[in-house]
N, C-alpha and C positions, 0 to 999 in steps of 0.2 A: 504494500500500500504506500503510496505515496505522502510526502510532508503536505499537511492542509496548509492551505493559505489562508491569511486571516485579515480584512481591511480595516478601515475605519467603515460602522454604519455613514449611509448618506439620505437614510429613508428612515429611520427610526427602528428599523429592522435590529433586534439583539445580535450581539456578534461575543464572540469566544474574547476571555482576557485571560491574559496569560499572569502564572502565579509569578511577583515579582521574588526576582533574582534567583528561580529554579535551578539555573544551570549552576548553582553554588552547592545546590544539595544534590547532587548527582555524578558518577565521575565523567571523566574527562571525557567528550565525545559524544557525551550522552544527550538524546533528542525523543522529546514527549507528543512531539506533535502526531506522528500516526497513531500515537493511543487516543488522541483528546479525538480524530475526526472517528475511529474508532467507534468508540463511546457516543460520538454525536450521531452517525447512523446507522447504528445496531450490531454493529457489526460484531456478536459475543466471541465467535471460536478464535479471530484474531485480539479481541484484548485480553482472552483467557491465555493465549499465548506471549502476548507481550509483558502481560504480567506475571506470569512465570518464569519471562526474561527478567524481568525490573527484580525481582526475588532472588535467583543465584545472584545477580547482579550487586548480591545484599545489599540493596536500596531499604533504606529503611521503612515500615509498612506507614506508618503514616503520611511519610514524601508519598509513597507510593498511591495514598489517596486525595489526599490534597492536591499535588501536583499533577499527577498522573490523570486520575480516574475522574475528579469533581470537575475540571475546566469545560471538556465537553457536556458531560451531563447539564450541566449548573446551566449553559447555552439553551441545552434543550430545553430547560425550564424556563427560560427566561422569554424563550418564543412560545412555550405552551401559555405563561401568562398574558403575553402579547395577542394571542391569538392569531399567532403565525403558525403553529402546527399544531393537530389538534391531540385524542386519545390514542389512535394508532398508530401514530408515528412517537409518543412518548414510551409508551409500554418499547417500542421497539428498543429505544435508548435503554430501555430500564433494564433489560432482558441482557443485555453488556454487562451494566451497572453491576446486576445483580453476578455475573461471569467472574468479574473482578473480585468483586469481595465477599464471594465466599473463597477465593484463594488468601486474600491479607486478613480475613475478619479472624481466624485462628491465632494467628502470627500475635494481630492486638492484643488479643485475650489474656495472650502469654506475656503480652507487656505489661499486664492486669491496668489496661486502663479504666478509668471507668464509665460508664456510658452517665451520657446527660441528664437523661432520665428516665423512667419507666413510663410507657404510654399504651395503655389499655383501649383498645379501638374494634369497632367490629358494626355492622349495616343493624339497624333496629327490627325489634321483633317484625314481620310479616312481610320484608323486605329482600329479595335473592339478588340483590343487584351488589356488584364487588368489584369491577374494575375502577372507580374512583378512587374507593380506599386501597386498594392496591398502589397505586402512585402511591398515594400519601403515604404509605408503610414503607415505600421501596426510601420515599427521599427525607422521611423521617430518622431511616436507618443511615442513611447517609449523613444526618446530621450530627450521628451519635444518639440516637435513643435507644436505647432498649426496648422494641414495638411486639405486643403479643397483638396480636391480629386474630381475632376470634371468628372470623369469617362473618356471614349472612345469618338474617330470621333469627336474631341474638335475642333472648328472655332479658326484662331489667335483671332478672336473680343472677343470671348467669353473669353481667356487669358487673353489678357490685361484689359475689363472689371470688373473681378473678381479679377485682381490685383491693382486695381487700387481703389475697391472699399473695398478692406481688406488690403487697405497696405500692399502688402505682400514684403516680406523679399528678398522671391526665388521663384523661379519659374522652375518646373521639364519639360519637356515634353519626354514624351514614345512614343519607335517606334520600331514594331516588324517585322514591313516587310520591307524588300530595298525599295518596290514600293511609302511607305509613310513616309521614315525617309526625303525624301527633303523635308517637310511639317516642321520638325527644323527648318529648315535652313530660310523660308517663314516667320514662327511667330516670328521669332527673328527681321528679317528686319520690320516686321511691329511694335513692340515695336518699335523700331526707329523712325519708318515713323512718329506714335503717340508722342513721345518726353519722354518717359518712358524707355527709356535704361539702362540708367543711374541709376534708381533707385532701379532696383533689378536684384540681382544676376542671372542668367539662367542656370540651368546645364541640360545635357541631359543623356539617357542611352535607352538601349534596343540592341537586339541580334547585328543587323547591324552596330552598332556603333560603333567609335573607337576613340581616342584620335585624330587622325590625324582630322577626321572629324568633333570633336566638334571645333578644333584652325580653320579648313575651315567653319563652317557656322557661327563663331561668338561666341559662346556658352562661356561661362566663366568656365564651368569644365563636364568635361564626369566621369559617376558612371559607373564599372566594373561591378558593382552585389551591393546589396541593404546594404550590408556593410559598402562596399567607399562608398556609395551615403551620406549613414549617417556623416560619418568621412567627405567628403566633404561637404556635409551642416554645419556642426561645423565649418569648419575651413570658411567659407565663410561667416559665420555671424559676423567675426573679420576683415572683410574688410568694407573701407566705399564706402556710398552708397548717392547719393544725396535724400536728405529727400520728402515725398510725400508732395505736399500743403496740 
């Protein structure tokens, strides 16, 4: 694969930034660009392979994501927000993403970093729709969280359960249809009813959803697209929270 080329926008159009002063953390020689276009579209079997170069290469695993792995992605996010490309061309990116680091997410572990946070996510009771929260798991993970993804047609018990028994930080719920986003609205009051409100964050997103509607069922922040959800899990882990027993 060839080095991508990278312009300055002249349309508004997202374009790739490069991490500064990479070429210091890598040896002599070394060149990131066919991983970042890589990554940018889709291409999983070549960044499984480059990143198992960048690995003997003992590049350290977080250059290896930072530098490596996040530049393309990060683009492709920044046009999914734009609305330059939409669900299928992102999944394709993520499908890399994901190629990549389950080679370095081992490697971390063993550095015993720690993850950001714990975020407990999964579509609301009556609900089988999953490819949004998917993004949002994939680029959650990316940011460092520790994401249990409970899948589709999630019970409130089954939320609060699983938050209760990972501590979790945040707690996402997805909802793709009008008929099941009041099911939000349900597991939040049951966090309550249980006496775990207080302890973690709740943000919501999905097509039906709107800011007006997360400040109506209680919700602590509404995600636009898998962007903000990101940018809002960051900034909501700088808020406190009453600690779990």
């Amino acid at each position: 694969m060839s080095n991508a080329e990278f312009i300055a926008p002249t349309n508004g159009n997202p374009v790739l930034i490069e991490p500064v002063d990479w070429q210091q953390r890598v040896p002599e020689g070394w060149e990131w660009q066919s991983l970042w276009e890589a990554v940018e579209v889709g291409n999983h079997i070549y960044t499984d392979e480059f990143v198992r170069k960048a690995i003997d290469a003992e590049i350290d695993p977080r250059v290896i994501l930072d530098d490596g792995l996040f530049p393309g992605f990060n683009l492709q996010g920044d046009r999914f927000s734009a609305q330059v490309i939409f669900i299928p061309e992102m999944l394709i990116t993520a499908r890399a993403m994901k190629a990549g680091l389950a080679l370095i997410r081992p490697l971390l572990a063993a550095m015993a970093e720690k993850p950001v946070g714990t975020f407990v996510m999964g579509t609301v009771l009556g609900d089988m729709h999953d490819i949004g929260q998917s993004i949002v798991t994939i680029m959650l993970e990316n940011a460092g969280f520790n994401v249990i993804n409970l899948g589709t047609d999630i019970h409130p018990d089954k939320f609060i359960e699983t938050a209760e028994k990972e501590k979790a930080d945040l707690v996402g719920f997805s909802a793709l249809l009008s008929t099941t986003v009041y099911y939000q609205k349900v597991t939040i009051d049951e966090f309550e009813k249980a006496g775990h409100r207080d302890k973690v964050k709740i943000l919501i997103g999905g097509a039906p959803t709107t800011q007006d509607w997360a400040d109506e069922c209680g919700a602590d922040g509404w995600g636009r697209d898998a962007v903000q959800a990101v940018k809002l899990a960051l900034e909501k882990m700088k808020e406190p929270r009453t600690a779990w027993n």
